[in-house]
N, C-alpha and C positions, 0 to 999 in steps of 0.2 A: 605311845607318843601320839597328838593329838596330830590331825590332819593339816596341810599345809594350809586350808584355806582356814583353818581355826588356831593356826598359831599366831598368824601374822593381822597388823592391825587392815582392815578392808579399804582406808585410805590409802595404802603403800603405793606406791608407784609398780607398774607392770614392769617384770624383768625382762629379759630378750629371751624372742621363742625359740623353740626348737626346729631346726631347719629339716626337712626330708623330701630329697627332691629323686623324683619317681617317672621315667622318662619323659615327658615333657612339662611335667607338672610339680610345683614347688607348694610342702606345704608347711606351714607357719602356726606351731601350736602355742601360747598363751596359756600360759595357768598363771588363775588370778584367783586375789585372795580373798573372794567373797560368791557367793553364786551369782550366778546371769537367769537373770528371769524372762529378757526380753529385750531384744536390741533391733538396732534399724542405722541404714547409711542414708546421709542424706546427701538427694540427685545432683545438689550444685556443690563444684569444689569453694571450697575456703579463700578471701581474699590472695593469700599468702600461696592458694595451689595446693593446699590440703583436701583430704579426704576426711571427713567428719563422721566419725561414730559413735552414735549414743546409747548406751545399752542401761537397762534398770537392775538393780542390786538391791542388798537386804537392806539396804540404811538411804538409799535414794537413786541418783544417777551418776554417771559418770559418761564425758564425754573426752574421745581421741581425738586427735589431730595427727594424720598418718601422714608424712611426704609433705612436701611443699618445702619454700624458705623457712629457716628458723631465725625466732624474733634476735634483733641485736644486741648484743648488751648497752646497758643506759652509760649516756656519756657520762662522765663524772664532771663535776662543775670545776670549772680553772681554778688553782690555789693564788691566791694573793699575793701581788707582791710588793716587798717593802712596806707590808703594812702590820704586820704581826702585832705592833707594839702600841698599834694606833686603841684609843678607846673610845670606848660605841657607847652614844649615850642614846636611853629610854627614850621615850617618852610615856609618860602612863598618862597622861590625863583624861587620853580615848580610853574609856569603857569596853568601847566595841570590839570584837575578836576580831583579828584582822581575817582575811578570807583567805580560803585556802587555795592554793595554787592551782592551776589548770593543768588538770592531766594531759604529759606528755604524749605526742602522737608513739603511737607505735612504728617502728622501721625493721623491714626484714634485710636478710640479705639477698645481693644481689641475683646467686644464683643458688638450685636446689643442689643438693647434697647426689654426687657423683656414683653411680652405680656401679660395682664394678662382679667380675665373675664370684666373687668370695659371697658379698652381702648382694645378692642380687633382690632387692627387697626394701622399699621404703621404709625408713626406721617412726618413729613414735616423736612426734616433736614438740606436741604437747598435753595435757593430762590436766584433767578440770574435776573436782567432785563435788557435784549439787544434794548437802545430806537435808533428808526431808522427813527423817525420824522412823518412816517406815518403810515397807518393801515396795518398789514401784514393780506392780505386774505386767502391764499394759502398758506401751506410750504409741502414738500415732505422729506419725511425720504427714503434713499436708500434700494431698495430691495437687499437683503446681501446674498452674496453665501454660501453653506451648511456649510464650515468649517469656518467663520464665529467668532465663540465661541471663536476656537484655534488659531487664530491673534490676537495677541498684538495690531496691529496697528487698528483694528476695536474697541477692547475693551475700548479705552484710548480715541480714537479721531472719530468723525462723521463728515460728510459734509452733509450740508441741504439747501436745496431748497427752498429758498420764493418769495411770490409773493406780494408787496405792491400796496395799493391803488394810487400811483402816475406813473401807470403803468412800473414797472423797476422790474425786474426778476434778484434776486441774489442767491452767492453761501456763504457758510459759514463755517470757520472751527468749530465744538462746541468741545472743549474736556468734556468727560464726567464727570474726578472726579471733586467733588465740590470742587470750588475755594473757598480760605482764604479771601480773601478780592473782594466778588462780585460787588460791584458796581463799583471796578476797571477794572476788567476781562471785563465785562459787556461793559465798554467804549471801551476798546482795541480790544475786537470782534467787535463790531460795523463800528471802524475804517477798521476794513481788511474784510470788506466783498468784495468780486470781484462780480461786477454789469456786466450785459448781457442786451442789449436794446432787446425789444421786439417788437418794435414798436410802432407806436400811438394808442393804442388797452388794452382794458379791459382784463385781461388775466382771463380767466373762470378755470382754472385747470392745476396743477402739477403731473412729475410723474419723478421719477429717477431709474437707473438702476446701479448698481455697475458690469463692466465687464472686463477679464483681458487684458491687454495692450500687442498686438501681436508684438512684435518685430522682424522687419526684419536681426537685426546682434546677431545673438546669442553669440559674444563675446563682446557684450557691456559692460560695469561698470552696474552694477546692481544698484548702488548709485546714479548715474545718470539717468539712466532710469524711466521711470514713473511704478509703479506697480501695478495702477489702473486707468482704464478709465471711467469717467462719462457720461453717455448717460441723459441728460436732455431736456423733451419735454413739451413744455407751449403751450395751446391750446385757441384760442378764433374764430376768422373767419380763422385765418391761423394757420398750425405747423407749429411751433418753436423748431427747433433741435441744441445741442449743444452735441459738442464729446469732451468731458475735461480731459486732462492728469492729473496724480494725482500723487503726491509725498508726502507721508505721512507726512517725516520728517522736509521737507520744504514747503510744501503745497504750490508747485511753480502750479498756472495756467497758464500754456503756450499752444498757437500754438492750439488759440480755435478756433473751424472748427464748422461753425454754414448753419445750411440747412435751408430755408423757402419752405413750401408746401402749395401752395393754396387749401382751401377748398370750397365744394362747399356749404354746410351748416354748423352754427355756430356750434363748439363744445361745449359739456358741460363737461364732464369728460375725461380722460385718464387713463389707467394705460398697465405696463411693463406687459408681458407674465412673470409668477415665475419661468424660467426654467435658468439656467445656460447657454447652449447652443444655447437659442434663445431670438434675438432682437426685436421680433412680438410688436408694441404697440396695445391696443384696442382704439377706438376712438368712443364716443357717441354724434350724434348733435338732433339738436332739430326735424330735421323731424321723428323722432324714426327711426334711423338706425344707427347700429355697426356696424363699421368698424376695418378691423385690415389690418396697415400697416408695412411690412417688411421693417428693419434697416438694413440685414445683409451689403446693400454697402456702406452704412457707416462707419460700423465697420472695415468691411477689404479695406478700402483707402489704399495705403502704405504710411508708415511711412513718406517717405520722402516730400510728398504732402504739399506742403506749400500753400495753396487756402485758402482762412478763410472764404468766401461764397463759395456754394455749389450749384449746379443750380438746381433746383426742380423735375428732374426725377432721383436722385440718391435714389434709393428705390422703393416697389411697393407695392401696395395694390392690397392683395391678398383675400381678402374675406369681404364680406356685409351680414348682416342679416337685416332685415326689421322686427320691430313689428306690431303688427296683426293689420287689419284695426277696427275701434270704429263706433260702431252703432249706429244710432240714433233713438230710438224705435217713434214708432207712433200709435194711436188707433189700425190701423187694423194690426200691426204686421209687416208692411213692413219698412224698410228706405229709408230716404230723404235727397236729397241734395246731394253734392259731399264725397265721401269715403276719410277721411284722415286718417292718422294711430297715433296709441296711442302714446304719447308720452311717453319716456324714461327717469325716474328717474335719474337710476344709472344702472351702469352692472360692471359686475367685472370677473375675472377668477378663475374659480371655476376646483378642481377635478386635480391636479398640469398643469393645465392649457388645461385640454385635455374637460372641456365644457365653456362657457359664463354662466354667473347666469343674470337674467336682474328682474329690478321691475319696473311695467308703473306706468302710472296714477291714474288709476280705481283701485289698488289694487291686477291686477294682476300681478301674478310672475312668472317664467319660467326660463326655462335652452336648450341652444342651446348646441349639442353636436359637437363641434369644432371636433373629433377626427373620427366621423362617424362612429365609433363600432353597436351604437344601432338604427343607422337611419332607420327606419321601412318604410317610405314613401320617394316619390320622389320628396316633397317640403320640402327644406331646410330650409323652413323660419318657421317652424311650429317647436313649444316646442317638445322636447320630453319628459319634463314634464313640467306640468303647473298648477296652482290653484290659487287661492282669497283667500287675506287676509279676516279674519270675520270680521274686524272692517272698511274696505272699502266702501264706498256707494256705494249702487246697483243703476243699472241704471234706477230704478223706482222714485229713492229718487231723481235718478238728473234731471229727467225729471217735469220741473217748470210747462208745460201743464197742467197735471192731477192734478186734486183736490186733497190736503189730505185727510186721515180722522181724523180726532176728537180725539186728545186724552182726557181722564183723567185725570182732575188733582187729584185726589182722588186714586189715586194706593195703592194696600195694600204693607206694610213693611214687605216683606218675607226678608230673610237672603240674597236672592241672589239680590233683590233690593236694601237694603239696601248698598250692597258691590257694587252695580254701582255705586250709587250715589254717595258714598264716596271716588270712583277713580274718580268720574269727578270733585269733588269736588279738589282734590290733583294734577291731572296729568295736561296734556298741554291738548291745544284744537283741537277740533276732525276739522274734514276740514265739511265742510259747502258744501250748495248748491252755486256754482260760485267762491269757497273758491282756488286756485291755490294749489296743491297737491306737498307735498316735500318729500323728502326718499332718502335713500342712502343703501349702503351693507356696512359690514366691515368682511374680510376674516383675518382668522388667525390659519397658520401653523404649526405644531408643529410633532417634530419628537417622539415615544416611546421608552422606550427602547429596545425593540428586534428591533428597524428600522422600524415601519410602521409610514408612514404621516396620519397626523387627520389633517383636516380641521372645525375649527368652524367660524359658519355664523350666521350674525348678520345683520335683517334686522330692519331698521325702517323708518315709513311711518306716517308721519304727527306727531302724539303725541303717537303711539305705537310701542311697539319693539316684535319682533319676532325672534328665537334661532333654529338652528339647529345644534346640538352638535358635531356628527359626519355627515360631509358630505357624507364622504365614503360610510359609512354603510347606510344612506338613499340612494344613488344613486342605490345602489347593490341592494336595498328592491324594490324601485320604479319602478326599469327596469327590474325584473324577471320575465321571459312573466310566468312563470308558477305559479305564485304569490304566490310560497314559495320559504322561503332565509334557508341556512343553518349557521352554525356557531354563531348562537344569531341573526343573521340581521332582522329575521321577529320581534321580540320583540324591534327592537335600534329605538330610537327617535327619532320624525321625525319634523317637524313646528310646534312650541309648542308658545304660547304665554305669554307675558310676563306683566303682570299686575303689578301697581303699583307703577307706577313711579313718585316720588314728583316736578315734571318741575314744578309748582306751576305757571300754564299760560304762560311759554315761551316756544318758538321753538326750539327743535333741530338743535345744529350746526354740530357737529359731534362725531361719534361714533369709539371708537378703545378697542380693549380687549389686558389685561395683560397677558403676556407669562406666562402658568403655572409651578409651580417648581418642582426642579426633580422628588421630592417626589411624586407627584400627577400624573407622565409619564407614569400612566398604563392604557390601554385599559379601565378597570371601571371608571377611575377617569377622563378619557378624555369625555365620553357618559355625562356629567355633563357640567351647563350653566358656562362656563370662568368668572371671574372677570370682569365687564365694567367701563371704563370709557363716560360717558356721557357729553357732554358740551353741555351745552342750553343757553342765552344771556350773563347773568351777573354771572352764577354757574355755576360749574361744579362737577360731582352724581359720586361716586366710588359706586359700586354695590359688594361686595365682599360673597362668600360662607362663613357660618359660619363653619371653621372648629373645629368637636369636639377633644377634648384633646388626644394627641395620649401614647398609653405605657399601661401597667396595671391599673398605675393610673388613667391612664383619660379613662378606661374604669371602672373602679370600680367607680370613680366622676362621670359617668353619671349613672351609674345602682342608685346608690343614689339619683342623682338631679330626675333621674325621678321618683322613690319613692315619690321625698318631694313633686314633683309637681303633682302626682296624688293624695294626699294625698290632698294637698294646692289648687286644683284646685276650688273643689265645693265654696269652702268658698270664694275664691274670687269671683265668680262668685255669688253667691248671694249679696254678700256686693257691688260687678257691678250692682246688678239689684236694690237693696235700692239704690243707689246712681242714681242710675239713675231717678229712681219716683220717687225722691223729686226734682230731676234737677242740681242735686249738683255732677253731674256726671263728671271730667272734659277729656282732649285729649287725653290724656293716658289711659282712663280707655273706651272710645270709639274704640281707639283700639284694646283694647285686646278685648273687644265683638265680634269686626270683624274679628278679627282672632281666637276667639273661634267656630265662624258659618262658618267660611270657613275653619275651619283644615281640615273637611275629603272629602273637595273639592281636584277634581286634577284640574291641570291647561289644558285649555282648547286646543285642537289639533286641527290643520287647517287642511281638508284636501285638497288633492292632487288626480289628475287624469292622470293618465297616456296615 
């Protein structure tokens, strides 16, 4: 029998996920009928209070609309009366096609859809497919300037960035509120995409930058004028730079200024520096070295520059880090062979862009201090923090020379065996000896209300995830030479590992976290792991916090519920363990064993060496 995701057409509508909810954590899996190559959420909600998800598939894209109001149904027009019998006369003599009607506004309802203990879970409420003929690999969502929120014109409409498997780099208008009739909208966006050749070349990675448009005549028409510039950079053996006028209301692309930069090694990832006032891109290729090149001569062209290529020294590359070189152990201790350096997963900007975060090969992970505040040494290339993932192979494992030893197959079934077995049983697969090592980061900003920036970080590496809630507050712990923090920092959370995850044998494609609500904007509720979206081949995992009930009532509903449940505990738990010695035990009731021997587990803390 053919696979689900090949039986069914890749249009279909998403069915409802699988609910698994794991002491405070709810997780929501999606199997969908096509692969996911690449997806992203994007930061502002949807007129209507939706959550917008765009992800790339084999025949194009597809975007959700999670939560929010759902649209109303169209009134139907009044039936006539007493006139049935009456007769309507022509007129032909006009030629002309009369015009067609002016699209109805859309109306949602007045309130969102009511949560209750059952469905604790925003449902799907709407479903859009932009088909583009081929595989979209790549799509970039614009880094968006701080006031952001307070444009109309960002709220309604986005421009996005993809990169298809028939090597052709496009731009896209999406508007955000859900369309009436998607499979129409779906065609007409397709149609107006404005395509950018990239050349004959695999394009490895997207990255976009929204910045404002410098006009040289301060008495221009403002109506005319562009009010946004797009800086879009596609990286494979070369950069690919594009500088894109932007007119919200006409979303005219005009007088597109495009630079090629030869590189000397292939890139793999990109991304914009998150500052407002600066153009820095990061650059990561495969010989493990970052690079970051400066846009500013690009940006400031003058307007009146009519060149549409660009010759390859307008810009400079102004800094390199190099990762560390990788040993290769040997009996007596020493290494052989020629010294290469690890390679580079992923790196991203971390700390509002004042360090690099990078994750290698082997597990290790580090932070360059772009800003030189806490450079203690005089080699630049050296972490100023650094540590190993625990679930990384050590270099004894990967060394095929030495003999193993022997395991076991007779291990006793302690609690904490047990809970291995049972993730390896559920989660994706660990990397192997010879196995090629994958991972990425995903950074996500978010403003408090008194004004402080929280950055949470998201790593994962091969089939595990790894969280650091607040950056801030670990960078501040990690670099205090006198290894106490004030203000709570010595106690804030630092590389915490994240168990559990049902990829049921696929790979991670990529990772992005939901912007938290206002409600939840305070310093306590920020030090807590984000909401995740996970995408792995054919699924994709929403990971959500369970929040409890908030007000009197849902404090007085839990002082009860946990009554009933310490009350209710023992007795399930015996009636777990007769069911279980007969064998008649079934999934559900395996679980909550497991998560009765792991309640008064913490989660396990990676550390860190300064």
């Amino acid at each position: 029998m053919a696979p689900y995701h090949e039986r069914e057409d890749v249009t279909s509508s998403i069915r409802e996920p699988r609910v698994t909810k794991r002491e405070r954590k709810t997780q929501l899996t999606y199997d969908l009928p096509h692969r996911i190559r690449c997806a992203a959420i994007y930061p502002i909600p949807a007129p209507n209070g939706s959550t917008v998800i765009i992800y790339g598939h084999d025949r194009g894209l597809r975007i959700i609309w999670r939560g929010g109001r759902r649209i109303k149904a169209a009134a139907k027009p009044p039936p006539s009366a007493n006139n049935a019998n009456d007769v309507i006369m022509i007129d032909d003599s006009d030629d002309e096609p009369a015009a067609p009607p002016p699209p109805s506004k859309i109306e949602y309802e007045d309130d969102e859809e009511e949560l209750d203990e059952e469905t604790s879970y925003p449902s799907i409420v709407q479903e859009m497919d932009i088909l583009l003929g081929s595989p979209v690999l790549h799509l970039a969502i614009p880094s968006l300037p701080p006031d952001a929120k307070q444009r109309p014109e960002l709220k309604d409409t986005t421009v996005l960035a993809i990169c298809t498997a028939n090597e052709e780099v496009s731009l896209l208008k999406i508007p955000l509120a859900p369309p009436r009739d998607p499979q129409e909208s779906g065609r007409t966006l397709a149609d107006r995409r404005y395509r950018m050749q990239a050349g004959k070349t695999l394009v490895r990675d997207l990255a976009v930058k929204l910045v404002p448009h410098r006009s040289e005549d301060p008495s221009s028409s403002s109506r005319n004028a562009p009010s946004e510039e797009l800086l879009v950079a596609a990286v494979s053996d070369t950069l690919y730079l594009w500088r894109v006028p932007v007119q919200y209301e006409r979303f005219e692309l005009s007088r597109v200024t495009q630079q090629t930069v030869p590189l000397l090694h292939r890139a793999v990832s990109s991304s914009f520096l998150p500052s407002a006032s600066s153009v820095k891109l990061l650059l990561t290729d495969v010989s493990g070295t970052a690079r970051i090149y400066d846009l500013s001569a690009l940006v400031n062209l003058p307007e009146k520059f009519t060149e549409a290529i660009l010759p390859s020294d307008v810009g400079t590359w102004v800094f390199a880090y190099h990762a560390p070189y990788q040993v290769t152990p040997t009996g007596s201790g020493t290494a052989i062979g020629p010294l290469a350096r690890k390679k580079l997963l992923a790196t991203a900007w971390v700390l509002e862009g004042r360090a690099v975060f990078a994750l290698l090969e082997d597990g290790q992970w580090g932070i360059w201090d772009f800003s030189g505040t806490t450079q203690s040494t005089k080699n630049i290339n050296e972490f100023t923090i650094d540590g190993y993932l625990t679930t990384a192979p050590t270099a004894e494992s990967q060394n095929t020379s030495q003999p193993r030893k022997a395991l076991s197959k007779l291990n006793p079934m302690t609690p904490n065996t047990r809970k291995s077995r049972s993730e390896a049983l559920f989660t994706g697969p660990t990397a192997s000896t010879g196995s090629v090592a994958r991972g990425g980061i995903s950074v996500s900003s978010t403003t408090t209300s008194n004004g402080q920036a929280i950055e949470s970080i998201v790593l994962w590496f091969n089939g595990d995830l790894y969280t650091i809630p607040n950056m801030q507050q670990f960078w501040q712990r990690s670099t205090n030479a006198a290894g106490a923090a004030t203000n709570g920092i010595s106690h804030a959370p630092g590389l915490t590992h994240m168990p559990g995850i049902p990829l049921l044998n696929e790979s991670i494609t990529s990772i992005s976290q939901f912007v938290p609500s206002a409600a939840s904007n305070s310093l306590g509720q920020m030090n807590t792991t984000r909401d995740l979206l996970l995408s792995a081949e054919h699924r994709f995992i929403i990971q959500q916090s369970t929040a409890p009930p908030a007000g009197k009532q849902g404090v007085a509903r839990q002082l009860f519920t946990a009554q009933a449940n310490t009350s209710a505990a023992p007795v399930s738990k015996e009636r777990d363990r007769k069911l279980l010695g007969t064998g008649d035990l079934d999934l559900n009731g395996v679980d909550r064993m497991l998560d009765s021997m792991a309640r008064d587990e913490r989660p396990r803390k990676v550390g860190f060496a300064a």
